[in-house]
C-alpha positions as CSV (number, residue, x, y, z in Angstrom):
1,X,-32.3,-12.8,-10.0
2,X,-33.1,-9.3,-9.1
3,X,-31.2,-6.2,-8.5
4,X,-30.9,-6.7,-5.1
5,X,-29.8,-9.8,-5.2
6,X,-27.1,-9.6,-7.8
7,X,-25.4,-7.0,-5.5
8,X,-25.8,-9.2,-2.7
9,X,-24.0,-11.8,-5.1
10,X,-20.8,-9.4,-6.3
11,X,-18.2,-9.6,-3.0
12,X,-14.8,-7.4,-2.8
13,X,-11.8,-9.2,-2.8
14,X,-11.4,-9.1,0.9
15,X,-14.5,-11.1,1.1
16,X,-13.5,-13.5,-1.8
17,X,-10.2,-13.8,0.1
18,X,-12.0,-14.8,3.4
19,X,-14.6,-16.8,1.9
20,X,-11.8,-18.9,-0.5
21,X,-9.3,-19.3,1.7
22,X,-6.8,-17.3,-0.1
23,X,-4.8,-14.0,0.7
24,X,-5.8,-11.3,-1.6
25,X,-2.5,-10.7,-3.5
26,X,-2.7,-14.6,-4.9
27,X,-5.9,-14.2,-5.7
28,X,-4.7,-11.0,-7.6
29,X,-1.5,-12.5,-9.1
30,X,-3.6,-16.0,-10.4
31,X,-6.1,-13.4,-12.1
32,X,-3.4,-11.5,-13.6
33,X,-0.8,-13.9,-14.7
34,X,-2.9,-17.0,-15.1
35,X,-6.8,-15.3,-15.8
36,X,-8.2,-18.0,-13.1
37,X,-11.1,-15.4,-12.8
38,X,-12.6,-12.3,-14.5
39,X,-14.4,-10.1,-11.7
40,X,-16.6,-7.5,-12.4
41,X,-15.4,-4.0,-11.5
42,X,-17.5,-1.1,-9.5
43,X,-17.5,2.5,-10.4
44,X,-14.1,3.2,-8.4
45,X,-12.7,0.7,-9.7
46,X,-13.1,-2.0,-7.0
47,X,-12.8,-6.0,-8.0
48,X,-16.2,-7.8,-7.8
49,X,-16.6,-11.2,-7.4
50,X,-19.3,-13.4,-8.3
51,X,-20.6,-16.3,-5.6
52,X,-19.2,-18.6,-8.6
53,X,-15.9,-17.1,-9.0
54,X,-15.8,-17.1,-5.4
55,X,-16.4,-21.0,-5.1
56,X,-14.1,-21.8,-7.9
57,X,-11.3,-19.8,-6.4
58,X,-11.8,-21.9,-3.5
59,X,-11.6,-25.0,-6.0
60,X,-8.3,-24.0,-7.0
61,X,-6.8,-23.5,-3.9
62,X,-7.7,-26.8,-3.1
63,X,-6.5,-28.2,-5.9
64,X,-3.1,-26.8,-5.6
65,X,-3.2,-27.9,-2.0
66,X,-3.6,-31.6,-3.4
67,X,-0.5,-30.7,-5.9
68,X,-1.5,-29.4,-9.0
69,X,-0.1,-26.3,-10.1
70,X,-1.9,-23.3,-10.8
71,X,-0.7,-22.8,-13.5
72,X,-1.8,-26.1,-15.2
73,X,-5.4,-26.4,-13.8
74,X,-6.1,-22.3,-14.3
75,X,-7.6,-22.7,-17.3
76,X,-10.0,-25.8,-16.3
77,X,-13.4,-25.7,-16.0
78,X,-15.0,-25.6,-12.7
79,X,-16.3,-29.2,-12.8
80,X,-13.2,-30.8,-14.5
81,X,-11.6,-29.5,-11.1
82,X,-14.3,-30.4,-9.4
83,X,-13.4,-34.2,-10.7
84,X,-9.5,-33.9,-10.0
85,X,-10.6,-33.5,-6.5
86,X,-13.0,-36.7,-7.0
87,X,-10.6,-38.7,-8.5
88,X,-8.5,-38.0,-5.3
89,X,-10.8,-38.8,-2.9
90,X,-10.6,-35.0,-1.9
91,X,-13.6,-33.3,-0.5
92,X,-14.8,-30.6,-3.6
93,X,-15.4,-27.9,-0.4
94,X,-13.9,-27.7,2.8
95,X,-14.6,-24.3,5.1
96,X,-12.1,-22.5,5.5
97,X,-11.0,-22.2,9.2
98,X,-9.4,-19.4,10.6
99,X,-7.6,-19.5,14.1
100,X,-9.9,-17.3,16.8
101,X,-7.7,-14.8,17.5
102,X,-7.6,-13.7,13.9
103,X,-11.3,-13.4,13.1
104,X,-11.6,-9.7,12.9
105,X,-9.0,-8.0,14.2
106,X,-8.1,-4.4,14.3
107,X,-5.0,-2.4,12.5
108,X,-3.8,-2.2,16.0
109,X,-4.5,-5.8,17.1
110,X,-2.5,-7.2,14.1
111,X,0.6,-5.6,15.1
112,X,0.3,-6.6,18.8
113,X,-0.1,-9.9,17.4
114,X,2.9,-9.7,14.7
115,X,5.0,-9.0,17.5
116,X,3.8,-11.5,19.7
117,X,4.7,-13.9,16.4
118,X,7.7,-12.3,16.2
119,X,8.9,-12.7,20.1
120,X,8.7,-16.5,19.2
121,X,9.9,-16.1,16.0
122,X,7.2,-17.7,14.4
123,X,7.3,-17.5,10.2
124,X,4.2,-19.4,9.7
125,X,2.0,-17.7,12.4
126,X,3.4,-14.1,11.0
127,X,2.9,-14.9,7.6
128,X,-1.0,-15.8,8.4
129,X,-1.4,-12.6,9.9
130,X,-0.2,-10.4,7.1
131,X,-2.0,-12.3,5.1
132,X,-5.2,-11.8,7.4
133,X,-4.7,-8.2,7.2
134,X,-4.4,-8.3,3.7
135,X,-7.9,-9.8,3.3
136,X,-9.7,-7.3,6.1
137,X,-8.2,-4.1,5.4
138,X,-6.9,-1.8,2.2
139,X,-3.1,-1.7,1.2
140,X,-2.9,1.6,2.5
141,X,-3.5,0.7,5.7
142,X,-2.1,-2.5,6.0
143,X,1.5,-0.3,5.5
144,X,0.3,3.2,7.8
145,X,-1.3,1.3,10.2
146,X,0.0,-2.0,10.4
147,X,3.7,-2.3,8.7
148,X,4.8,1.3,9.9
149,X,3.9,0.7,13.7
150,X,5.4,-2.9,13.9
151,X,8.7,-1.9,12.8
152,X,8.6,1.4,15.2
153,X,7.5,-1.1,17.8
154,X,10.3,-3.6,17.3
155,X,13.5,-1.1,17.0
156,X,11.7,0.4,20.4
157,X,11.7,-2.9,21.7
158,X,15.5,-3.6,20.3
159,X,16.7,0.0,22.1
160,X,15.3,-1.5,25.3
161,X,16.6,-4.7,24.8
162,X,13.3,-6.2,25.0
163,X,14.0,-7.8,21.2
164,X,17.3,-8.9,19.3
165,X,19.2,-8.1,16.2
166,X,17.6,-11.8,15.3
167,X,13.9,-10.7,15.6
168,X,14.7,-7.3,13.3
169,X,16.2,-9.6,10.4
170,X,13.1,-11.9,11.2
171,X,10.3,-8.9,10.3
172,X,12.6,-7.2,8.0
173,X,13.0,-10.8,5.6
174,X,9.0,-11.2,6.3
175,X,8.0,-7.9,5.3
176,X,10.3,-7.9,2.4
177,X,8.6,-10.9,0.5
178,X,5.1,-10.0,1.7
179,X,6.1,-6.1,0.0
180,X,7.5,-7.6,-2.6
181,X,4.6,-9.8,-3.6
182,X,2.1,-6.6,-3.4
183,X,4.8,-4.9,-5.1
184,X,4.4,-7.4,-7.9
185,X,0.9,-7.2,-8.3
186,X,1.1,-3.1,-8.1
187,X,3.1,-3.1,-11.3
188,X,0.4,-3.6,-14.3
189,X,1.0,-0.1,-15.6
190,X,3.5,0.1,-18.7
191,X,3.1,3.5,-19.7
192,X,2.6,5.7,-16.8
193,X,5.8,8.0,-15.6
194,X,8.9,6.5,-14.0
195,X,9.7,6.5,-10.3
196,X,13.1,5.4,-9.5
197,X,12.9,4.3,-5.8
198,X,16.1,3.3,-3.6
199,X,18.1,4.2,-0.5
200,X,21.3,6.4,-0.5
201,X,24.3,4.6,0.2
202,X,25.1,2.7,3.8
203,X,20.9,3.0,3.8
204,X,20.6,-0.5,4.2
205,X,16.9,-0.8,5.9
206,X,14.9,-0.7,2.3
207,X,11.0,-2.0,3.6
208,X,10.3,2.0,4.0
209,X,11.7,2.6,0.4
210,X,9.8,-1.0,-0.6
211,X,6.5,1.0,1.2
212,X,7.0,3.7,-1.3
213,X,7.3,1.8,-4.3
214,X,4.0,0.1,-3.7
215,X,2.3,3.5,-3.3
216,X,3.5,4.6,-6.5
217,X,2.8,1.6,-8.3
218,X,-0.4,1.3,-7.1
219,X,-1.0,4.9,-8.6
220,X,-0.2,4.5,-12.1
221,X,3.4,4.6,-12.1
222,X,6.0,2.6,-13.2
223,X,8.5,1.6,-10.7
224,X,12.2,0.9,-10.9
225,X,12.5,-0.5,-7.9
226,X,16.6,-0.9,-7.0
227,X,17.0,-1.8,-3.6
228,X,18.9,-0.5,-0.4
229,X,22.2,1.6,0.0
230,X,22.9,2.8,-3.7
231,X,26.0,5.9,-4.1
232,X,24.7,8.5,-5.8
233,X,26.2,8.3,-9.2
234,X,24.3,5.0,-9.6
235,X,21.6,6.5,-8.6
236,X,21.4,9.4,-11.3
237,X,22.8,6.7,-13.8
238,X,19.9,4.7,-13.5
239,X,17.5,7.9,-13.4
240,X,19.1,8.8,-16.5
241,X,18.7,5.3,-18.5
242,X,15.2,5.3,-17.5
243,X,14.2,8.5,-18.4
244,X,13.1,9.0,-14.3
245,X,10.1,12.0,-13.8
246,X,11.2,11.8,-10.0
247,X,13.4,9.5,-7.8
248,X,12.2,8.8,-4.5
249,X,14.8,7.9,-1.2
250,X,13.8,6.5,1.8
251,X,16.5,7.5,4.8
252,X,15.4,5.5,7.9
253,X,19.2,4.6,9.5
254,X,21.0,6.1,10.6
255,X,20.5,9.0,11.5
256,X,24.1,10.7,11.7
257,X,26.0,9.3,8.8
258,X,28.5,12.4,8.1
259,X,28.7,10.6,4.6
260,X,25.4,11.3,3.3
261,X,25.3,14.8,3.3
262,X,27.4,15.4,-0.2
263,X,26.0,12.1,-1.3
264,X,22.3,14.4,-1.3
265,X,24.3,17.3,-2.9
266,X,26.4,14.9,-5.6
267,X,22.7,12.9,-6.7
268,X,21.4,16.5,-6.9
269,X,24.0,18.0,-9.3
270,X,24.2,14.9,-11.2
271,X,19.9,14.7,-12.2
272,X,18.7,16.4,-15.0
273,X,17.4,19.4,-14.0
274,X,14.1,19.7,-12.4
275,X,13.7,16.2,-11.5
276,X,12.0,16.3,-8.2
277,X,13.4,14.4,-5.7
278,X,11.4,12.9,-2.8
279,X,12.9,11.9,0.6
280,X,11.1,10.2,3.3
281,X,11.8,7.4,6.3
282,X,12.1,7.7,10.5
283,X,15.7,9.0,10.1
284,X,15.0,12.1,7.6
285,X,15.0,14.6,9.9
286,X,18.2,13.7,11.0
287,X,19.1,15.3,6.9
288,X,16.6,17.8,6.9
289,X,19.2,20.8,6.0
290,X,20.9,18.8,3.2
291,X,17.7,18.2,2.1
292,X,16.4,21.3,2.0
293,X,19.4,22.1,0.4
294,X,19.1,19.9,-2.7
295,X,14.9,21.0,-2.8
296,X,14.0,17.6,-1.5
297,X,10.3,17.0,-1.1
298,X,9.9,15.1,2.3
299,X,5.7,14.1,2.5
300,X,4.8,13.6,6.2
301,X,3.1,10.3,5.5
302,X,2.1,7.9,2.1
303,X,-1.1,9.3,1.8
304,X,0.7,12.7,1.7
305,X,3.4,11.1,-0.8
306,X,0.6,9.5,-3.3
307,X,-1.3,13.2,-3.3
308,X,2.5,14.6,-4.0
309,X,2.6,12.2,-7.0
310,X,-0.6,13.0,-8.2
311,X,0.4,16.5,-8.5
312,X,3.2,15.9,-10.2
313,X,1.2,13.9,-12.6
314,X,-1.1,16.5,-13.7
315,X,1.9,19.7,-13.5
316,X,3.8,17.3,-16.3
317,X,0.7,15.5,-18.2
């Protein structure tokens, strides 16, 4: 094989996720917890896969399609799976067929069609397209350009009465396990600096905060992830045990709690001193004084946010 085609041979994972049949994330969690495949990795960083790691990812799936579990066949060789399939009268390939509308669709066309999945409430259909956008585009841009203008989209859409409590509690326990599956696949770092990551209390929206944690993680550091609507004390008790470089709040509603103000100033009195504190989320500016008060940092965006933590990497390293 020459050069050329050896590079031809080595596919990112959103090829080998296309190609298999599986979203990126499981093909990232059965490499991690189970070793189902060792890809090669570029100069950034970047998995590569091989054309045979490729076709025995797709063995696997359809292997734990027929009922095995992954975690018992991982460690098989490709044509003693090759023979489970046999001995079940299973086809050893099978393409993988995606539904039209989800060939290649833009950031923008996978929310329109999130919320047309949504509108029906349809799990399966959603799930398939987070999944799909998992395997075309980066993290990062699943949540900025995906994730972030779905949920603006549906509480426009609940203000207007266009959409029901029902189809915020359907995205909202979506995302969640989606976030929380990249989330665990983020954290492989166990010595980088600790973010503590919650919402203040009666904060109860937490897939912003959930948004955040992935960024971090997938920057090096180690996430103590708590959950929504946490009082303060808690807060800087848990920031305390951990040993917390920064704590990071995400504020998306509402807007006008009169409690939250000296909730900001109590966290702030009770951190050790110069721990930054980051503050993001679509209700934030409805704090901004108190934050500015307490020296919040409040990035515009993640991309902002993940420079912000790089910075505070390198000012404490």
């Amino acid at each position: 094989m020459n050069q050329t085609d050896q590079v031809l041979s080595q596919h990112p994972i959103q090829v080998a996720a296309r190609r298999s049949g599986l979203s990126t994330h499981v093909i990232r969690a059965w490499e991690k917890r189970y070793q189902a495949v060792a890809p090669k990795r570029s100069g950034t960083a970047r998995r590569l896969y091989s054309d045979e790691e490729v076709n025995r990812l797709s063995l696997l799936r359809r292997v734990t399609e027929a009922g095995w579990r992954i975690s018992d066949v991982a460690g098989l060789e490709d044509d003693k799976l090759s023979q489970l399939l046999k001995d079940e009268g299973i086809p050893t390939s099978r393409p993988v067929v995606q539904p039209p509308e989800l060939e290649a669709p833009t950031p923008e066309a996978l929310v329109k069609l999130a919320l047309d999945a949504t509108a029906r409430l349809d799990g399966v259909q959603f799930v398939q397209i987070m999944e799909r956008a998992t395997a075309l585009h980066s993290t990062p841009v699943v949540m900025e350009e995906v994730i972030k203008p779905l949920m603006v989209a549906i509480g426009d859409r609940w203000r207007m009465g266009r959409m029901r409590a029902c189809h915020e509690h359907f995205v909202s326990a979506h995302l969640r396990s989606f976030l929380g599956d990249v989330l665990s696949q983020a954290m492989t770092v166990s010595d980088g600096p600790v973010l503590l990551v919650t919402t203040p209390s009666h904060q109860t929206h937490e897939i912003g905060a959930m948004m955040v944690a992935v960024t971090a993680a997938r920057a090096g550091w180690r996430v103590m992830f708590l959950g929504p609507s946490l009082p303060a004390d808690e807060i800087a008790f848990a920031a305390d045990v951990t040993r917390a470089r920064a704590v990071a709040l995400s504020i998306s509603y509402p807007a006008d709690d009169p409690r939250l103000p000296a909730q900001l100033l109590r966290l702030r009195s009770q951190l050790a001193p110069g721990t930054p504190v980051f503050a993001g989320g679509a209700a934030v500016d409805g704090y901004r004084r108190s934050l500015d008060q307490i020296g919040a940092i409040i990035p515009k965006d993640l991309v902002s946010f993940d420079r912000d933590l790089e910075s505070l990497r390198r000012v404490r390293d």
